[in-house]
C-alpha positions as CSV (number, residue, x, y, z in Angstrom):
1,X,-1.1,27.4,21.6
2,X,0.0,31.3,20.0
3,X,-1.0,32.0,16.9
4,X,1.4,33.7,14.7
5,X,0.3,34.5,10.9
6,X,0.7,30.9,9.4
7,X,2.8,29.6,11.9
8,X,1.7,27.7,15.3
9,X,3.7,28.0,18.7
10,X,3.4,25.4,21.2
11,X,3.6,26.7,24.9
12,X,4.5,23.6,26.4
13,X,5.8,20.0,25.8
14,X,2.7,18.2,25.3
15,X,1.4,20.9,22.8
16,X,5.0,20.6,20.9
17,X,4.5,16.4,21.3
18,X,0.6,16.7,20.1
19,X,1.6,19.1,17.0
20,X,4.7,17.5,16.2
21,X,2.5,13.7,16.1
22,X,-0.2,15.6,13.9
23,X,2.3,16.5,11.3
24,X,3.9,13.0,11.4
25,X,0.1,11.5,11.1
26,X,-0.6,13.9,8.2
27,X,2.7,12.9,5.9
28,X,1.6,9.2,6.6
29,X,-1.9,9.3,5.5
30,X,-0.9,11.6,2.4
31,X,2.4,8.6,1.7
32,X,-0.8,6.1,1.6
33,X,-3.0,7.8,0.1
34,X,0.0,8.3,-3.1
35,X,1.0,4.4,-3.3
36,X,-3.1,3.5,-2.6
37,X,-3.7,5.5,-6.0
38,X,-0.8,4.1,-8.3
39,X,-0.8,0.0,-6.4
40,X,-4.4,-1.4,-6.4
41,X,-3.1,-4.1,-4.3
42,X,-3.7,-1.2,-1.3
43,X,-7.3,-0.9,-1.7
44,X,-8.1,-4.3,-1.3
45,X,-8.2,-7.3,0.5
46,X,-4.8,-9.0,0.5
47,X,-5.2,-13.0,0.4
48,X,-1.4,-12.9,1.6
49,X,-0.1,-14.5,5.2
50,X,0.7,-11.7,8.1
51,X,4.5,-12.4,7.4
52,X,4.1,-11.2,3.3
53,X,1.9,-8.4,4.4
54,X,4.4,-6.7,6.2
55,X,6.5,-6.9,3.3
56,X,4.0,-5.2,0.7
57,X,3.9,-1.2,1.8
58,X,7.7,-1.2,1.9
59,X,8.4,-3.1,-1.1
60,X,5.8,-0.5,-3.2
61,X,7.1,2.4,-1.4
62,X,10.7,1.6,-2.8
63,X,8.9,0.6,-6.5
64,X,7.2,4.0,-6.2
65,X,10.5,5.8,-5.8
66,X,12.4,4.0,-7.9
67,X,9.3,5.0,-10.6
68,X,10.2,8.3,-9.7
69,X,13.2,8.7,-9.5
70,X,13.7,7.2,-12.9
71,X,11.1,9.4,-14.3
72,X,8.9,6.7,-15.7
73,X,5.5,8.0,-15.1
């Protein structure tokens, strides 16, 4: 990888594939990290079957926008 000031260059594919998954990882963990703080339900242990689990990050991602978006925080 080049440095340039604040910016970092890949020099091949799998440097451009690594960085790109690294940025992709880092919006993730920061997306849970903002619904684990405002839905308690995240930091615990669900009592829910695999087939509502898959359910509950999605449906409190769209609550979270919808919070939001209408400014109710």
């Amino acid at each position: 990888m080049r440095f340039f000031g604040d910016f970092i260059r890949p020099v091949n594919g799998q440097e451009l594939f690594n960085l790109r998954h690294a940025q992709a990882q880092n919006v993730v963990e920061r997306i849970f990290g903002v619904l684990k703080n405002r839905f308690a339900i995240l930091s615990t242990s669900p009592h829910f079957t695999m087939d509502i689990q898959v359910w509950i990050p999605p449906a409190l991602a769209a609550m979270h926008n919808l919070i939001v978006h209408l400014d109710l925080c």
